[in-house]
LOFIVEX-540069 format. One record per residue (C-alpha): residue number from 0; residue in one letter; x, y, z. Coordinates in Angstrom, 1 decimal. Layout:
% LOFIVEX-540069
+-----+---------+--------+--------+--------+
| num | residuo |   east |  north |     up |
+-----+---------+--------+--------+--------+
| NUM |       A |      X |      Y |      Z |
...
+-----+---------+--------+--------+--------+
***
This chain:
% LOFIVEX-540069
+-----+---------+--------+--------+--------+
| num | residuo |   east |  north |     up |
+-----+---------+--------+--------+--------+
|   0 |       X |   53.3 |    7.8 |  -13.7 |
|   1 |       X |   51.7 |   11.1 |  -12.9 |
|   2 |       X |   50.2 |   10.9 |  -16.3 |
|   3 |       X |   48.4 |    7.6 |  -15.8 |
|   4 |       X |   47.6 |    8.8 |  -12.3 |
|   5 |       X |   45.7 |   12.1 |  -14.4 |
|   6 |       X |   44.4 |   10.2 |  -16.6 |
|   7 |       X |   42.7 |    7.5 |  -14.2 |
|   8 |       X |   41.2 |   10.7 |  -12.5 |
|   9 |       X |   39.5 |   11.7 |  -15.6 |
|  10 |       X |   38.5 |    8.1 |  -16.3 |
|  11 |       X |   36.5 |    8.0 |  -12.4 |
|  12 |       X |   35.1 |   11.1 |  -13.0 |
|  13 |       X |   33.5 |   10.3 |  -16.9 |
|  14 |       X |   32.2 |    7.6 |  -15.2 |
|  15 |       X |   30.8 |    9.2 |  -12.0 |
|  16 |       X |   28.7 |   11.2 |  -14.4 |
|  17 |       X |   27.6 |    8.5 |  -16.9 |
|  18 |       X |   26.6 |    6.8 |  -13.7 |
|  19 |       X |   24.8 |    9.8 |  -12.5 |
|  20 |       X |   22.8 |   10.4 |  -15.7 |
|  21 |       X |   21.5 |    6.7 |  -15.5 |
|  22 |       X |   20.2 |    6.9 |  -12.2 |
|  23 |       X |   18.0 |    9.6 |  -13.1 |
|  24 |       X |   14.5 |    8.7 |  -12.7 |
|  25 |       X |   12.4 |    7.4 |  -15.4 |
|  26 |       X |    9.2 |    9.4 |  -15.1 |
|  27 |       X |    9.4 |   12.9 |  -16.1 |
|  28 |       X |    9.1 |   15.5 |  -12.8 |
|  29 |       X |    5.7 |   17.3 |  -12.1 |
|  30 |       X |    7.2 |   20.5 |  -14.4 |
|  31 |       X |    7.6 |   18.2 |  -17.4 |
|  32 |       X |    4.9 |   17.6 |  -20.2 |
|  33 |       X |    4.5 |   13.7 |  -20.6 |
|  34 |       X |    5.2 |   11.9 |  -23.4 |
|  35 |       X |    2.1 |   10.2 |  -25.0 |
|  36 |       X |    4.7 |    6.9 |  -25.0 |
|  37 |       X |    4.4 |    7.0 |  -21.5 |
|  38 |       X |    1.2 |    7.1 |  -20.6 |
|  39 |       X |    0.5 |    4.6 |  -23.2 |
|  40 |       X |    3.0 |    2.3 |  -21.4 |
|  41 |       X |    1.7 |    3.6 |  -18.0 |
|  42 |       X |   -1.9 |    2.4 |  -19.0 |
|  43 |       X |   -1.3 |   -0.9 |  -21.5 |
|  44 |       X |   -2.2 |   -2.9 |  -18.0 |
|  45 |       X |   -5.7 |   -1.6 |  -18.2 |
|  46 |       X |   -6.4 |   -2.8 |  -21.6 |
|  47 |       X |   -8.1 |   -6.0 |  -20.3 |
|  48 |       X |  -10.5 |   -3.6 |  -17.7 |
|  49 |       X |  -11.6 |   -1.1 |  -21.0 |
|  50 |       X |  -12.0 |   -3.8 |  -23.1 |
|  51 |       X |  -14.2 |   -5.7 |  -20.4 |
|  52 |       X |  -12.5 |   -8.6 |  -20.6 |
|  53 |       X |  -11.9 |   -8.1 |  -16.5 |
|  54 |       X |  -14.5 |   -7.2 |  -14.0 |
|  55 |       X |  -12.0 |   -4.9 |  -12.2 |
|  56 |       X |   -8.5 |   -2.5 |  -13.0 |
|  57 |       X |   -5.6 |   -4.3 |  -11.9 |
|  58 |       X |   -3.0 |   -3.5 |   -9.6 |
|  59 |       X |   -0.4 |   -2.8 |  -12.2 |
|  60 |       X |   -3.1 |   -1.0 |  -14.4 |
|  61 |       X |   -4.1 |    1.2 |  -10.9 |
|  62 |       X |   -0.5 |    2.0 |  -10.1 |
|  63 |       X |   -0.2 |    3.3 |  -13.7 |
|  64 |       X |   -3.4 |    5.8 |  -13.1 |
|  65 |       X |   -2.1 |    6.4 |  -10.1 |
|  66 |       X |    1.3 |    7.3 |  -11.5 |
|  67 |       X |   -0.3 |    9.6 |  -14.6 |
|  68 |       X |   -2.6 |   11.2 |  -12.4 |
|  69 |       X |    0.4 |   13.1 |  -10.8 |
|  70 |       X |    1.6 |   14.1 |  -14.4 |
|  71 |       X |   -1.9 |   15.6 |  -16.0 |
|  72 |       X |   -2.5 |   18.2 |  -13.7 |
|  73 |       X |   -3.3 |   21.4 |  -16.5 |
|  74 |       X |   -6.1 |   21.7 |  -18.8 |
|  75 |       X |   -3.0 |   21.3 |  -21.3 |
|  76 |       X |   -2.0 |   17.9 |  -20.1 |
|  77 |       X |   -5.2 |   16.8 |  -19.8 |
|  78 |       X |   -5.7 |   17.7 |  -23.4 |
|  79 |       X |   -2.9 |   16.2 |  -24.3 |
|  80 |       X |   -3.4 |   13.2 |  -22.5 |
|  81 |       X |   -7.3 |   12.6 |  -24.2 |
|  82 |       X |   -5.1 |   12.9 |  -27.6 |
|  83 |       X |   -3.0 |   10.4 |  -27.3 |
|  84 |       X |   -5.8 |    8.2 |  -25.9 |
|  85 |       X |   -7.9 |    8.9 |  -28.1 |
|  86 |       X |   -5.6 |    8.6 |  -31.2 |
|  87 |       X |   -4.1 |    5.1 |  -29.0 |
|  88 |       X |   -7.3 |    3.7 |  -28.5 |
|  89 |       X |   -9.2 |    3.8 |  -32.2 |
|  90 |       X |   -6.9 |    0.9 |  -33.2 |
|  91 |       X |   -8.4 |   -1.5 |  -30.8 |
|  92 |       X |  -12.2 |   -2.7 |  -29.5 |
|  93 |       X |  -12.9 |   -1.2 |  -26.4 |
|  94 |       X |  -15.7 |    0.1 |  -24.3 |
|  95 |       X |  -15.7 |    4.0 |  -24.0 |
|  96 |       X |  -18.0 |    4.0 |  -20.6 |
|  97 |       X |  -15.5 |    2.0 |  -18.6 |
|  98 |       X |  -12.7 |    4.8 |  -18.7 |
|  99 |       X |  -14.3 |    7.0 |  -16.2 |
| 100 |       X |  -14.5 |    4.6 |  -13.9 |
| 101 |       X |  -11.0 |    3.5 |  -13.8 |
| 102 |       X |   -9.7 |    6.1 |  -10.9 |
| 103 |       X |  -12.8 |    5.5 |   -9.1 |
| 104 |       X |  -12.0 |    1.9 |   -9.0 |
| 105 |       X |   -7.9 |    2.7 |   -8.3 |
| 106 |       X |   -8.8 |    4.6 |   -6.0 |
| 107 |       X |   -7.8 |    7.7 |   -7.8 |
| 108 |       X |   -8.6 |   11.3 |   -8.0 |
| 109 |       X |   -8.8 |   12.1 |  -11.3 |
| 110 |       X |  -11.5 |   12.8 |  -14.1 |
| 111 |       X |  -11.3 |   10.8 |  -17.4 |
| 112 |       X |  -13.9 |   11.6 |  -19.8 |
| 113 |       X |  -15.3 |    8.4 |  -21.9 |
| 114 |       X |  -12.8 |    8.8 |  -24.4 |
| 115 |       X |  -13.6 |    7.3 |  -28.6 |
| 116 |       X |  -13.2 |    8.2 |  -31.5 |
| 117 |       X |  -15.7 |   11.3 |  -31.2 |
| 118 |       X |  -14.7 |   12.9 |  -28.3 |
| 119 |       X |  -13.3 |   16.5 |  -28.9 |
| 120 |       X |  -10.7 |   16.5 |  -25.9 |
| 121 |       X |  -11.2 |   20.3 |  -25.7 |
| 122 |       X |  -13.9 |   19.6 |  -24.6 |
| 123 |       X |  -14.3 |   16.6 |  -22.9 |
| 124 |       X |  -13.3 |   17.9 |  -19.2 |
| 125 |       X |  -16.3 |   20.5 |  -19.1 |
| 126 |       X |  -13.5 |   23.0 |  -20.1 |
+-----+---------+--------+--------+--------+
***
C-alpha cells in the first residue's frame, strides 16, 4: 500500500511538470533571438497587404507586427529579421514599397526597410 501510495506521488508530480512545461508561452521572451519561423508565421496574414491584393494590413496581420515588433529590438535582430524576410519573400510576387508602411498602418513603432531581393540588410536600417 505505501508503495502505490509512493508511486502515485511520483506519478502527480511527472505530471505537474509535463503540465508546467506546456503552459509555457509560445513566443520567445524579450532576451531570446526569434526564430525566422516565427516571424514568418507572425507575418503570413500580411501577405495579401504586400502583395496589394488589400488596400489595408489586417487585424491579424497588425497584431503580428505588433507582436514582432517587441522581439527585434537590436541592430542584430533587426538583421536577422530583414534575412529571413528577405530570403521568405523572393519566392513569391510582392511589392517592396508597401513593407514600410505596414507599422504605420498597425499602428506600430517600428522601421521596416522596403525589403527584395537587393537589399543588403546590413544596411537597410541606416546602420
Amino acid at each position: 500500500m505505501l508503495k502505490a501510495a509512493a508511486m502515485s506521488t511520483h506519478l502527480f508530480a511527472l505530471l505537474a511538470v509535463i503540465l508546467l512545461l506546456l503552459s509555457r508561452p509560445t513566443m520567445p521572451s524579450p532576451d531570446d533571438k526569434v526564430s525566422c519561423a516565427t516571424i514568418v508565421s507572425k507575418l503570413t496574414s500580411c501577405i495579401n497587404y504586400i502583395s496589394d491584393k488589400s488596400k489595408d494590413p489586417s487585424k491579424t496581420c497588425c497584431a503580428g507586427v505588433k507582436e514582432i515588433s517587441g522581439f527585434v529590438k537590436s541592430k542584430s535582430d533587426r538583421k536577422d529579421a530583414c534575412e529571413c524576410l528577405k530570403n521568405t519573400l523572393s519566392k513569391i510576387k510582392y511589392d517592396p514599397s508597401r513593407i514600410p508602411t505596414l507599422p504605420k498602418n498597425c499602428g506600430v513603432s517600428l522601421i521596416l526597410p522596403p525589403i527584395s531581393s537587393s537589399t543588403d540588410c546590413s544596411t537597410a536600417f541606416g546602420y
